[in-house]
C-alpha positions in Angstrom: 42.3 -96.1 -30.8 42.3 -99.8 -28.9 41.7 -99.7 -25.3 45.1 -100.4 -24.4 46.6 -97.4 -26.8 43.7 -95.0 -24.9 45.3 -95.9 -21.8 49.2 -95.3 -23.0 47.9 -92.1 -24.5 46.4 -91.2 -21.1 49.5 -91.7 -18.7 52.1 -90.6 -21.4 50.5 -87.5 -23.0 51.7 -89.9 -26.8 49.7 -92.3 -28.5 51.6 -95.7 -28.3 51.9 -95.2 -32.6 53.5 -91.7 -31.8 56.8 -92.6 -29.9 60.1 -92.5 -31.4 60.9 -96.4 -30.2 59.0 -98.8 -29.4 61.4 -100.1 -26.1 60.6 -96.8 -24.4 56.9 -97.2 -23.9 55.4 -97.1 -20.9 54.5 -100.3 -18.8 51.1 -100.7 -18.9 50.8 -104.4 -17.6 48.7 -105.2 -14.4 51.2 -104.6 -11.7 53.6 -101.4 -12.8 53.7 -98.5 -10.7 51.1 -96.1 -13.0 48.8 -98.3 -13.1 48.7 -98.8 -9.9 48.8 -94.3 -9.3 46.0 -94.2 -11.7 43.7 -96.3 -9.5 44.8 -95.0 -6.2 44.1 -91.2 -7.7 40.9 -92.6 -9.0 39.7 -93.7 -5.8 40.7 -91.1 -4.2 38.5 -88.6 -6.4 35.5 -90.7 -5.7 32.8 -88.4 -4.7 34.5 -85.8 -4.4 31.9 -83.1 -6.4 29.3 -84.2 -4.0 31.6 -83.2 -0.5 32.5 -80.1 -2.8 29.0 -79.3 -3.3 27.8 -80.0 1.0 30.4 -76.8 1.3 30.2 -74.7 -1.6 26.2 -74.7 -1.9 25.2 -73.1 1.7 28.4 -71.1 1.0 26.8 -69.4 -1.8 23.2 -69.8 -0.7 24.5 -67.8 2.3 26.6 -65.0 0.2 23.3 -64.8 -1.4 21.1 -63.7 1.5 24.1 -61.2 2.8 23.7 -59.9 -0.4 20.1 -59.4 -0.5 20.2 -58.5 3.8 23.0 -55.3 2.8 20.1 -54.3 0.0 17.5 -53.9 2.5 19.1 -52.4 4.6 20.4 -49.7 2.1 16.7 -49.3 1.1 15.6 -48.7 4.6 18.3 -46.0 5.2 17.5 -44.8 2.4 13.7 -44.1 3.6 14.9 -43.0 7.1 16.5 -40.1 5.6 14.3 -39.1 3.2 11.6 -39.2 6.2 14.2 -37.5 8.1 14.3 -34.2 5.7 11.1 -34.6 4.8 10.3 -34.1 8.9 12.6 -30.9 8.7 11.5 -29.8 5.6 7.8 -29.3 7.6 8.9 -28.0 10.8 11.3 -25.2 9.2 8.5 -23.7 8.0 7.4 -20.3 9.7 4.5 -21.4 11.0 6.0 -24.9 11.6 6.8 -26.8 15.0 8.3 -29.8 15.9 4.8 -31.5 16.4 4.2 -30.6 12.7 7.5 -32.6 11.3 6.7 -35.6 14.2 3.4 -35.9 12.2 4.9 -35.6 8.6 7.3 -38.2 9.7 5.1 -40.3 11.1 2.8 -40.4 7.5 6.0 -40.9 5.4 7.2 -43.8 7.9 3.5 -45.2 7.6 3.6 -45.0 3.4 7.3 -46.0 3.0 8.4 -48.1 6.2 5.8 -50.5 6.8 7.9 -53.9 7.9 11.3 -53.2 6.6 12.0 -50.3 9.3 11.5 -52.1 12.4 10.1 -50.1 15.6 11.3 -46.9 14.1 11.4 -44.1 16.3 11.6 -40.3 15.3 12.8 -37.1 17.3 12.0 -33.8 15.8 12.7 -31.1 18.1 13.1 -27.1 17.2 15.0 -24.8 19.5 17.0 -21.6 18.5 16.7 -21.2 15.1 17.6 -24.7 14.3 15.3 -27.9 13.1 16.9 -30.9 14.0 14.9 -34.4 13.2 16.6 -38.3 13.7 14.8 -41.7 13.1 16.4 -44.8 14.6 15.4 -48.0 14.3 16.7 -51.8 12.8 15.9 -53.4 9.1 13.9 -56.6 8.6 16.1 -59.5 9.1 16.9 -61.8 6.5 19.7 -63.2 7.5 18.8 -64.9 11.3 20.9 -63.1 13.9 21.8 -60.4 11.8 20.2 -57.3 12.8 21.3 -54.0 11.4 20.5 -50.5 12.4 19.1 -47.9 10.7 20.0 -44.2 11.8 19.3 -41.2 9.5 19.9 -37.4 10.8 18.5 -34.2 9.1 19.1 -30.5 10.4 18.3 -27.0 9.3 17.5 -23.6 9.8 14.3 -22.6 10.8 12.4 -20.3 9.2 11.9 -17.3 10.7 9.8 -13.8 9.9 12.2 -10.5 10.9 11.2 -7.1 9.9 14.1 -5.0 8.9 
């Protein structure tokens, strides 16, 4: 296909050979108005992929670390409360006492936690029966400025020896 056939083909959608009559082909000369549209849209599109790309690549670079800074913070609530029941699981026992789950959470936290639970701080307290045990503290922060908290809860019954 000749240049100037390429270029028919391209503002009509028909090869110049393709149309019904001749007289009704499109005016392709230096001056008429498509010409003209095709080089003011081609200008226009210009480097255009390259201002697409300034947005759209921190965009997803960013969507990216969201994604990764909502995984690390579900693995860090996740070893809050296994700490957490692992803490009650040790001061339930009969001869058990809050002091007793503070230092079992304190080894799981030193195993499991090192730098993604930030300043983690644990309560285990037993009082009537019950075992209650909470760890606070914030994940490691991927994202700058985003700092999310991590806050797991674990309660139960304490074990205690009764004669009948």
């Amino acid at each position: 296909m000749s240049a100037n056939r390429s270029r028919v083909f391209f503002l009509t959608g028909l090869a110049a050979s393709d149309r019904a009559t001749p007289d009704r082909t499109v005016p392709h000369g230096p001056g008429s108005p498509l010409r003209r549209l095709h080089r003011h849209v081609e200008a226009d599109d210009k480097g255009a992929v390259s201002g697409q790309l300034v947005i759209a690549t921190p965009l997803l670079l960013f969507l990216l670390l969201v994604t990764v800074q909502f995984a690390v913070w579900l693995h860090a609530v996740h070893i809050a409360q296994a700490t957490a029941a692992q803490a009650v699981s040790a001061a339930r026992t009969e001869d058990g006492s809050a002091a007793v789950g503070q230092a079992q959470a304190d080894k799981i936290l030193a195993q499991l936690g090192t730098g993604l639970l930030i300043d983690p701080q644990v309560s285990v307290t037993r009082a009537g029966g019950q075992v209650h045990a909470q760890i606070t503290g914030t994940v490691q922060t991927i994202v700058p400025g985003m700092h999310l908290p991590v806050e797991a809860i674990a309660a139960g019954p304490a074990d205690v020896w009764t004669t009948p």
